[in-house]
C-alpha positions as CSV (number, residue, x, y, z in Angstrom):
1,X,23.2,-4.0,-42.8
2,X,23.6,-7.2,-44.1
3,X,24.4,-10.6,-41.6
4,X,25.4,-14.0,-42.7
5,X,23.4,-16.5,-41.0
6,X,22.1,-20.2,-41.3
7,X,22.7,-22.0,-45.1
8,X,19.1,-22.2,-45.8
9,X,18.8,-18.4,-45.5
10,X,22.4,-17.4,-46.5
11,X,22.6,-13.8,-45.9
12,X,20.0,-11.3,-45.0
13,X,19.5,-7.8,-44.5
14,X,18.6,-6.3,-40.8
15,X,17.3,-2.7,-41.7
16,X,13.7,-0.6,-40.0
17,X,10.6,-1.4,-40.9
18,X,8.7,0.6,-43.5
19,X,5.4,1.1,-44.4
20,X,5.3,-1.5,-47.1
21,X,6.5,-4.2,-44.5
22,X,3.8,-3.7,-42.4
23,X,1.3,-6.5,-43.8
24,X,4.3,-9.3,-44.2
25,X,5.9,-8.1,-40.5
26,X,2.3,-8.5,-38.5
27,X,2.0,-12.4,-40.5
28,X,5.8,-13.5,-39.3
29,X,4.8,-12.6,-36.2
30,X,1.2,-14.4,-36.4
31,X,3.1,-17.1,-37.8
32,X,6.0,-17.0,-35.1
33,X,3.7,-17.0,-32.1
34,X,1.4,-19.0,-33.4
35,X,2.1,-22.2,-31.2
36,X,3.7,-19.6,-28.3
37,X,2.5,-21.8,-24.2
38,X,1.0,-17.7,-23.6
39,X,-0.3,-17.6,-27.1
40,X,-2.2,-21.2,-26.9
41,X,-3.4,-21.0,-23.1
42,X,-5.4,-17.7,-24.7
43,X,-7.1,-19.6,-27.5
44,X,-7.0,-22.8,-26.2
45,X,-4.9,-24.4,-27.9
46,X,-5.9,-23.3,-31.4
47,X,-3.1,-22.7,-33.9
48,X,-5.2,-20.8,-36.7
49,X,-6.8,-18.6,-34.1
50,X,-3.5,-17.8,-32.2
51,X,-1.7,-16.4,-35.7
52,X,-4.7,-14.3,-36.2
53,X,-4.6,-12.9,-32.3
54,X,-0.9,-12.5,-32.9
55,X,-0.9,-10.9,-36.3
56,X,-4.0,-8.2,-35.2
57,X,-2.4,-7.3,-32.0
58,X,1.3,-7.0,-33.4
59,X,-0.3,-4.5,-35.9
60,X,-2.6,-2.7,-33.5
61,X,-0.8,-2.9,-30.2
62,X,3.3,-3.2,-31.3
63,X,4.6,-2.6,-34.9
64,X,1.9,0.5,-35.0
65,X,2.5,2.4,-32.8
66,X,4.6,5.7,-33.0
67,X,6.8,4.7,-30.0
68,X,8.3,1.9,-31.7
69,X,11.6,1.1,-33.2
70,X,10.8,-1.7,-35.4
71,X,14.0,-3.9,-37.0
72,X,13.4,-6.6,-40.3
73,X,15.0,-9.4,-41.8
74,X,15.0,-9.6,-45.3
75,X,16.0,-12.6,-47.4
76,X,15.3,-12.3,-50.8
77,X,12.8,-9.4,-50.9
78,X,10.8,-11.4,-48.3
79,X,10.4,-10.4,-44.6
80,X,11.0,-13.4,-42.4
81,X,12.1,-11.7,-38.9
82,X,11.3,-9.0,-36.8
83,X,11.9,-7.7,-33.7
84,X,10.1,-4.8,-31.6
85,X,11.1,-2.2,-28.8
86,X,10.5,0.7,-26.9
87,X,11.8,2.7,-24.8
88,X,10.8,3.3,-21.0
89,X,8.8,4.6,-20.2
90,X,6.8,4.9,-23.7
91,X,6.7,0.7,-23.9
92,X,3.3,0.1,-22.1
93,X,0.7,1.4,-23.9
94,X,-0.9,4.7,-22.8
95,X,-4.5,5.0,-21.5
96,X,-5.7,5.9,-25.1
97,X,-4.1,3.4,-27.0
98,X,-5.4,0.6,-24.3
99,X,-9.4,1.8,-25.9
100,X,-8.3,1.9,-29.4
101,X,-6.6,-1.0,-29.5
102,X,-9.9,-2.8,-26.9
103,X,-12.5,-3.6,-29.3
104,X,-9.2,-5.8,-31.7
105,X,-8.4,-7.0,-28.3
106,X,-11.8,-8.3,-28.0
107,X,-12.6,-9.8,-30.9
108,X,-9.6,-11.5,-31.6
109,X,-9.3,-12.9,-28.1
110,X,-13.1,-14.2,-27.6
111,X,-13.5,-16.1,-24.5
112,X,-9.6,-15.7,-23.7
113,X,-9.8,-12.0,-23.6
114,X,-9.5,-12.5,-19.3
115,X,-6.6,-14.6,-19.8
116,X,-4.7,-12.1,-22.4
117,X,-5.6,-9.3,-20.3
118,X,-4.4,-11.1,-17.3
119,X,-1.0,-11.8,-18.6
120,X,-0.8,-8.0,-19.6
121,X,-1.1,-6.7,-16.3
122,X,1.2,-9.3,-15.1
123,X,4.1,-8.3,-17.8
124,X,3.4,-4.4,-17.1
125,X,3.8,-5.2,-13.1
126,X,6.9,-6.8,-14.0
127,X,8.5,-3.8,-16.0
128,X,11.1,-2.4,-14.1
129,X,10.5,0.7,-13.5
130,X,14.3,2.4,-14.9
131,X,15.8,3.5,-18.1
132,X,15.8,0.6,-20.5
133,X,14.6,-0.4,-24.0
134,X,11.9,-3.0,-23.9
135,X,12.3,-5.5,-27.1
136,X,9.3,-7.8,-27.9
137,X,7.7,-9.3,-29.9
138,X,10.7,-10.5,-31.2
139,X,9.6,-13.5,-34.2
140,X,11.1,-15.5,-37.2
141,X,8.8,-17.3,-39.6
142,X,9.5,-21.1,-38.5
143,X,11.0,-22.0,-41.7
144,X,13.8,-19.6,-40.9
145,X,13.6,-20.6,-36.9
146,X,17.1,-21.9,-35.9
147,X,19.3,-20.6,-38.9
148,X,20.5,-17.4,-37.2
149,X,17.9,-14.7,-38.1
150,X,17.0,-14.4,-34.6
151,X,20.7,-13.7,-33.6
152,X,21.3,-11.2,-36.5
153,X,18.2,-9.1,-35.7
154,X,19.3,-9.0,-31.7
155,X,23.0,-8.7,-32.7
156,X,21.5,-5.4,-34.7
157,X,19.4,-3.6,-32.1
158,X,21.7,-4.4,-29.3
159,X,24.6,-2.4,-31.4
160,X,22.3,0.8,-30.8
161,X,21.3,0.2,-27.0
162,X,25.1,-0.5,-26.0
163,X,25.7,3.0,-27.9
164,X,23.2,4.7,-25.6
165,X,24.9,3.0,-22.4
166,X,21.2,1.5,-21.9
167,X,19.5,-1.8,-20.4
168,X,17.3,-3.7,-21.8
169,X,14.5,-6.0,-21.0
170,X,12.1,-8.7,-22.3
171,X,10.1,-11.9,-21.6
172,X,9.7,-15.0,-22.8
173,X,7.3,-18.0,-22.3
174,X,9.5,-20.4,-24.5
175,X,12.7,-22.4,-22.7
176,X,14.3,-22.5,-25.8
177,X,14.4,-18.5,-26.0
178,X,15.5,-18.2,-22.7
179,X,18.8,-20.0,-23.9
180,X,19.5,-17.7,-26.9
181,X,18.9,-14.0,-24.8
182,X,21.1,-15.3,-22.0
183,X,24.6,-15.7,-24.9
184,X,23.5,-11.8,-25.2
185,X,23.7,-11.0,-22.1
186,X,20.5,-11.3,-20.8
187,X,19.7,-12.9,-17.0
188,X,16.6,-14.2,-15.6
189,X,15.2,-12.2,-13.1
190,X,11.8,-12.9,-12.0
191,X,9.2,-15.8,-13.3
192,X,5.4,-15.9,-13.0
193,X,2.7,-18.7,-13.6
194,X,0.0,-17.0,-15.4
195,X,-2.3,-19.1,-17.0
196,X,-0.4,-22.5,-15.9
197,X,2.3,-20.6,-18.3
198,X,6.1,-20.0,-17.2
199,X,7.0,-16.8,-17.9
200,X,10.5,-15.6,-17.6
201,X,11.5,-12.2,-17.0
202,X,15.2,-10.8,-18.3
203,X,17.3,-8.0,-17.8
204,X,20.9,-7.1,-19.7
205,X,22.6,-4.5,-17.8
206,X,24.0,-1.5,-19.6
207,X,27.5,-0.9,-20.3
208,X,29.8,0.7,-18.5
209,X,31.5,3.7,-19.8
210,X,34.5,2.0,-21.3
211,X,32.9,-1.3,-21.5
């Protein structure tokens, strides 16, 4: 599937992530998240650090794992998008994947380890606790952020959630995201301070049948 977006991308193509993307998928998300309020209060405030964190745990804890439906943006045989989801109630990670994923947890958080695993409880209190798709991370190398990527890849997966008549769900820690998700639908509805962070909390009802 192909999508028109902004003119310094032109057009790219939104299709599933495969094997090969894997390496270029976990560093536009290292990249994207990179300078993220949650992301920073974790390592505080270190850029280089938080891409690492970011790209380790979007391999071990997202993009890896066998529950996930994994969409990428492609412009000019280079990956520069990505967005991640799971369905409830597979989109918190099981007992066993909490200790595999532990010891990258660890070493890639340091001395912000409490404060990552402190927003992760918050976020996994907050999932609602119905039939939905959970998308996240959701992340556009910042060359590419603001030219439309981000809206092609959403306009993509949201095609195949409105075909299963299904909600979805997400959170943000950025204002500027909070604008884009709510002209697809999406509503605020909850927020929570955790580490002197913002975090917002949206839903996007499902269709109704004939909608």
């Amino acid at each position: 599937m192909k999508r028109r977006v902004g003119p310094q991308c032109g057009v790219v193509e939104i299709r599933l992530l495969s094997p090969e993307d894997m390496d270029a998928a976990c560093e536009v998300i290292g990249l994207a998240f990179a300078d993220n309020p949650n992301t920073l209060a974790v390592v505080r405030g270190d850029r280089s650090r938080g891409a690492r964190m970011m790209r380790a745990a979007a391999r071990a804890a997202k993009l890896g794992r066998k529950f996930s439906r994994v969409l990428v943006a492609e412009d000019n045989g280079l990956v520069v998008g990505v967005l991640n989801a799971a369905q409830w109630p597979r989109c918190q990670l099981s007992v066993s994947e909490k200790l595999r994923t532990a010891p990258i947890m660890i070493r890639e958080a340091g001395r912000g380890l409490p404060k990552s695993l402190r927003q992760m409880n918050v976020w996994a209190k907050h999932d609602p606790r119905e039939r939905h798709w959970h998308l996240g991370p959701i992340g556009i190398h910042p060359d590419l952020q603001g030219q439309g990527v981000g809206s092609a890849l959403l306009s993509a997966f949201l095609k195949t959630v409105d075909q299963q008549r299904s909600s979805a769900y997400l959170e943000t820690d950025a204002d500027r995201n909070v604008v884009l998700y709510e002209k697809f639908g999406f509503s605020v509805i909850g927020h929570a301070e955790i580490n002197s962070v913002n975090n917002r909390f949206m839903w996007r009802p499902a269709l109704v049948s004939g909608g």
